[in-house]
N, C-alpha and C positions, 0 to 999 in steps of 0.2 A: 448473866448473859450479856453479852458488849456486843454493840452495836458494829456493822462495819463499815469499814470507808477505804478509799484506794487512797487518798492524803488526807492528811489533817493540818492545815494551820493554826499554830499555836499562838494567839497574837494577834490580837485585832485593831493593830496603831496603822499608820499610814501605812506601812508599809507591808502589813500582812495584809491589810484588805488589798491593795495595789495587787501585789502574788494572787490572791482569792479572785481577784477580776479577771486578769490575766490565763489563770489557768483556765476559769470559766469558757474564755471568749478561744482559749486556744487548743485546750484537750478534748477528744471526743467526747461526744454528750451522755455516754455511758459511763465514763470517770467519775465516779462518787468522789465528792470534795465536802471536808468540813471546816468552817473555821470557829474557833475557841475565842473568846477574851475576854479577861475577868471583869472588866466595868461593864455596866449595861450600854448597849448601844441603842441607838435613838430608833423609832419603833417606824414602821414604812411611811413613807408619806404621801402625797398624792396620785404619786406618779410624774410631777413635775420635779423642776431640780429645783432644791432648795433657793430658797429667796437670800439673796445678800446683804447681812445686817453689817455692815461697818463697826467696828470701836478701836477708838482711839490707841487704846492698850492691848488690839490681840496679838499674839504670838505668830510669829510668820516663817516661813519656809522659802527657799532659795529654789528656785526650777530652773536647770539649766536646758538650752536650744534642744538637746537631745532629749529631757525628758520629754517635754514638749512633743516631740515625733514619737516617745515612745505610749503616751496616755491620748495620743491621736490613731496610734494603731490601735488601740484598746476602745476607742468609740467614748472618752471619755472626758475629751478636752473641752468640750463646748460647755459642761456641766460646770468646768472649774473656773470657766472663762471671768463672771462677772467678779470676783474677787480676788483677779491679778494684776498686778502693776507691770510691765514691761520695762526692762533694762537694756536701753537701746544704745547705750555707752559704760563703758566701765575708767575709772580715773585713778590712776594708779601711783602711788606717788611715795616718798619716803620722808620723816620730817628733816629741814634742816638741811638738806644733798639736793643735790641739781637734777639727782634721775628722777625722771617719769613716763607714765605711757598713756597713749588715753586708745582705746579699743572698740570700735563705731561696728554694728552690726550693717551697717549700712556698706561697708566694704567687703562685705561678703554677701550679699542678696539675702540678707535673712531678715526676717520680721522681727527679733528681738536678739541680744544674746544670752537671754535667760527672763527668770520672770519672777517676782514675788509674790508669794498666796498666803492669805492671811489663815493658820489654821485649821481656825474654828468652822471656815466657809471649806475648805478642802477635806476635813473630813466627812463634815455632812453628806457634802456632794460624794463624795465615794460610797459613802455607807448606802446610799440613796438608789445609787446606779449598783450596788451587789443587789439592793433587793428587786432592783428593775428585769435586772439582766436573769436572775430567777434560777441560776446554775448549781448554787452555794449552799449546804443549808449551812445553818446558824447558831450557837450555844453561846448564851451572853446572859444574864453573867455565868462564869462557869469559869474553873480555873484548875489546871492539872498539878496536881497533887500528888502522883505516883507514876511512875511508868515502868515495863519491863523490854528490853528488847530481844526479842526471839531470833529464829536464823532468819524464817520469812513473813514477819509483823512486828508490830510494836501495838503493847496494850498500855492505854492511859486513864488512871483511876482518877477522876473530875469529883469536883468540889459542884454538882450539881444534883436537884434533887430528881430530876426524871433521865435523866442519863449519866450513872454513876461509873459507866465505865466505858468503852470503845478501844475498838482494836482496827488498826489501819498499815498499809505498807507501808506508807512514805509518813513521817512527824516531821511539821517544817519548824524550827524554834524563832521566829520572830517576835518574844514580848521584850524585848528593850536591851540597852548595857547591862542594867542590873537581873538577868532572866535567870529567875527562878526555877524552870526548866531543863536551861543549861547545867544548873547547878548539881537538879537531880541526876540528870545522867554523867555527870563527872566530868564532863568538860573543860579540860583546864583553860586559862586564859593569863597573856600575857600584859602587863599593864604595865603603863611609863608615866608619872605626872610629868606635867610641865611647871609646874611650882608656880600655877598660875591659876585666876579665874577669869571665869568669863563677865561681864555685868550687861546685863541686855535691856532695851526699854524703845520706848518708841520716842522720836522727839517731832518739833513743830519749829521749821528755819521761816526767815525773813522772806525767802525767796523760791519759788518753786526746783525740784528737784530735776526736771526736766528729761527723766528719764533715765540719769546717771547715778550708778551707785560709786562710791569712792570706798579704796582702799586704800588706807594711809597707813605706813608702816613706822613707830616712833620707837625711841629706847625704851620704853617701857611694855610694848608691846602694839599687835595690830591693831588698827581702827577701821571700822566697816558704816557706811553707810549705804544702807539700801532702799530703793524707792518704794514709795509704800502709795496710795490712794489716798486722794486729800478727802478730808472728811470737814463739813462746814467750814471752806474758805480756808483751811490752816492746812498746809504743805508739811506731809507727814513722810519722815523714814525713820528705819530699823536699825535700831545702832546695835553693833556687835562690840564690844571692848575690852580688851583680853590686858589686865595690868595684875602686878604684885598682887597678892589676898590681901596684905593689910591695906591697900590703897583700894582695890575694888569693896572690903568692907567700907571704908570711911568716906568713896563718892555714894553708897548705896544709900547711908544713913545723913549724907548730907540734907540742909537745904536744897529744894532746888535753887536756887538765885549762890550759890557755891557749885552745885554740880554743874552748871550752864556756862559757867566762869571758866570751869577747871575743861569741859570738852569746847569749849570757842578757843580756849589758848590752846590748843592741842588739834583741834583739827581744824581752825582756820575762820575765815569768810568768803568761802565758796560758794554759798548757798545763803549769804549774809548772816543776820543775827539770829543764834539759836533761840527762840524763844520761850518755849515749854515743851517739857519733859514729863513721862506717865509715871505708870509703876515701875521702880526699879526691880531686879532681880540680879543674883550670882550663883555661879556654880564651877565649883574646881572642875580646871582641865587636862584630861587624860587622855590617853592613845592606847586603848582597853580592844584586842586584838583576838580573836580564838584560836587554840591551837588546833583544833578540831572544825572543818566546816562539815566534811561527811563523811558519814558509817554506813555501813546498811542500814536502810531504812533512814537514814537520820541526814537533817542538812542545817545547818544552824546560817541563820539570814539577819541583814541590817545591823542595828548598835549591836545584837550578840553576836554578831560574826565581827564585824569592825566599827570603834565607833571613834568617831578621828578629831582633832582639831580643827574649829571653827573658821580658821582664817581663809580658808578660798570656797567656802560652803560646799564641800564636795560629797557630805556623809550622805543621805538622802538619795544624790542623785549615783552613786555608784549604788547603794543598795536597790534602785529601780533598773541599774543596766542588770543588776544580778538576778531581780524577781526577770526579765525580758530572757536572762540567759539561761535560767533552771525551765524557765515553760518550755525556751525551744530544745533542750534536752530529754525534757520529761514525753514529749509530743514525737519528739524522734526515735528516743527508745520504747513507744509505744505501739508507733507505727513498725519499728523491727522486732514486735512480739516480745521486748521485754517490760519487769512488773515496774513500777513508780519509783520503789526502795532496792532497786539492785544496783550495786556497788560500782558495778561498770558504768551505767548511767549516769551515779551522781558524780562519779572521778571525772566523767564526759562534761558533765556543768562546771567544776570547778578547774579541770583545766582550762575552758574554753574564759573563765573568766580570772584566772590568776594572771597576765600580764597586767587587766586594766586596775588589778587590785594594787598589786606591786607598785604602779607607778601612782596611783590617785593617795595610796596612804604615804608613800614616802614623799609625795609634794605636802602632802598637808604639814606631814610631820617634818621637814627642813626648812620650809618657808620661813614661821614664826625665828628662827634660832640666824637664819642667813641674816636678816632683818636687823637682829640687836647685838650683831655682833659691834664689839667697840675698835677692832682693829682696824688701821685707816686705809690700808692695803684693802682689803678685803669692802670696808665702808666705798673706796674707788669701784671695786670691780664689780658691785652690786648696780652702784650708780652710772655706769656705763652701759651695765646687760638692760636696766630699765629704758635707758635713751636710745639704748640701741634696738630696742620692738621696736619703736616708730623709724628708724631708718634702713631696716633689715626688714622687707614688708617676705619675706619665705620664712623666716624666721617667727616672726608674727603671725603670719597664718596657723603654723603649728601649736603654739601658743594659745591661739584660742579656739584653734578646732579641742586643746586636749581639756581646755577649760570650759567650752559649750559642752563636753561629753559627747562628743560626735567622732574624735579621731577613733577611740578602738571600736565603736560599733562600728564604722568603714570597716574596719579591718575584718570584723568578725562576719559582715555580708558580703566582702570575697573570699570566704574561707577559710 
């Protein structure tokens, strides 16, 4: 006998708990919601929001201004608050070429134009506020291992020992790029490498970050630094580095006193001398796309729906406009009497958000290649559109309302 549910989220990473909030805080309180994910998540806590442990080495995530307003409508943001850094400029620049732009949120009345959270502190805190908010139940660990989709259900056989099966309208598939899930139900997917990796690490400059992250664009690929929270005295940010595989293999395993060498002559003395650097890491970069977002009953969300190129940090926050866009879908075809997983519904979510998809993955994916092109034409015309943000201030606006993530929600709340 299986269990029932009006949705199920399959996926208990940032971004399926973000959806599991979401819907909580926004579907009637009669919507049965469950959400799935195969690691155990961390067990209730006080009731308080987690406390802030700093490390040098955690893995961080990119918030841009929109999410921001969007986990402020969710009642969520104050919980995430002590573990962000605010990017109150961004520095945009290319190596070796005269263009550049520098981007102040301070020219638009806004408090940051984005934010970086470290992880470890962001999940906590979400998982913290689903058991607060009390809407959600929970299956962790537990991981679906079968599924059938019927005309008006989907039944999912779990890898768990007191609920071996459940049957619900709506299966949302948010467990990652690599979703096992997706697999089962045959989801094809389109993928592109970039014959590239990423290498990621946290470093320690001479000089405080002051609030700026820098994107520096060189022939070998983007350079990102992101502000991070200084942690005892040492001015920390998040390096993003997208080079060759055999060169991002051979900075990983380098010295550091070689790898500190190799990013000061590459990204400069802006922030002065780099001084130390944590764990390195890499990971080949792809542009791994679904050809399927929704079926009856079925909606495929986040890295399984699209998961993009690191260079404008855009992955995360497009898959938060998409959890904000499927609730106000889900809420709308509820309120006009129709079920979770009816076809008309989820065509109504994913229309509403195919323009912001369209233009957020084909920026991630042209950016990187505009960048390393070696034609001098083109090396001109790049470094002109850059010099020309700071003297074209209409131009610039658009520009980073589309990079705060704030231009298509505008659009999408006048209709």
């Amino acid at each position: 006998m299986a269990d029932d549910y009006d949705i199920v989220v399959a996926g208990g990473g940032m971004v399926g708990i973000s959806l599991a909030l979401r819907l909580g805080a926004t579907l009637p309180a009669t919507t049965r919601i469950l959400l799935v994910e195969g690691f155990a998540l961390p067990e209730p806590g006080t009731g308080q929001a987690p406390t802030y442990h700093p490390s040098f080495d955690a893995r961080s995530t990119a918030l841009s201004y929109g999410s921001r307003l969007i986990y402020e409508d969710m009642g969520v943001w104050s919980e995430l608050a002590p573990g962000l850094c605010s990017i109150d400029t961004i520095h945009v620049s290319s190596r070796g070429h005269f263009g550049s732009a520098v981007l102040a949120a301070g020219d638009y009345d806004w408090p940051a134009l984005g934010y970086v959270v470290e992880n470890a502190h962001m999940g906590a805190a979400l998982v913290q506020a689903l058991y607060h908010q009390g809407r959600v139940a929970i299956l962790s660990p537990a991981r679906a291992t079968g599924v059938e989709l019927g005309e008006n259900a989907v039944e999912l056989a779990l890898e768990h020992a007191e609920t071996p099966r459940v049957r619900t309208r709506l299966v949302v598939v948010a467990d990652g790029a690599e979703s096992g899930l997706r697999d089962l139900l045959g989801v094809a997917v389109a993928a592109k490498s970039y014959e590239q990796h990423a290498l990621i690490a946290n470093v320690a400059t001479a000089e405080s970050h002051g609030g700026c992250a820098f994107e520096r664009f060189t022939d070998e690929g983007p350079l990102a630094l992101l502000p991070l929270n200084d942690i005892d005295g040492r001015h920390r940010s998040a390096l993003v580095w997208t080079l060759p595989p055999e060169r991002a293999e051979e900075l990983k395993m380098a010295s550091d006193e070689a790898f500190l060498a190799a990013l000061q002559a590459r990204f400069g003395y802006r922030l002065g001398r780099v001084r130390e650097v944590g764990e390195r890491h890499t990971y080949p970069l792809s542009l791994v796309t679904s050809e399927e977002q929704v079926r009856q009953g079925l909606v495929v969300m986040g890295n399984a729906a699209h998961a993009l190129h690191p260079v404008a940090g855009q992955g995360f926050n497009l898959a938060l406009r998409d959890v904000a866009g499927l609730a106000t879908a889900l809420a709308q075809g509820l309120a006009a009497g129709r079920a979770p997983g009816e076809l008309t519904v989820l065509r109504a979510y994913q229309q509403s958000q195919q323009r912001d998809q369209e233009r957020t993955i084909g920026f991630s994916d042209r950016v990187p290649d505009l960048f390393m092109q070696g034609d001098p034409v083109l090396g001109l015309g790049r470094d002109l559109a850059l010099a020309g943000l700071d003297v074209m201030p209409g131009l610039k606006r658009e520009f980073v309302r589309f990079a705060a993530g704030v231009a298509d929600m505008a659009v999408a709340a006048r209709g």
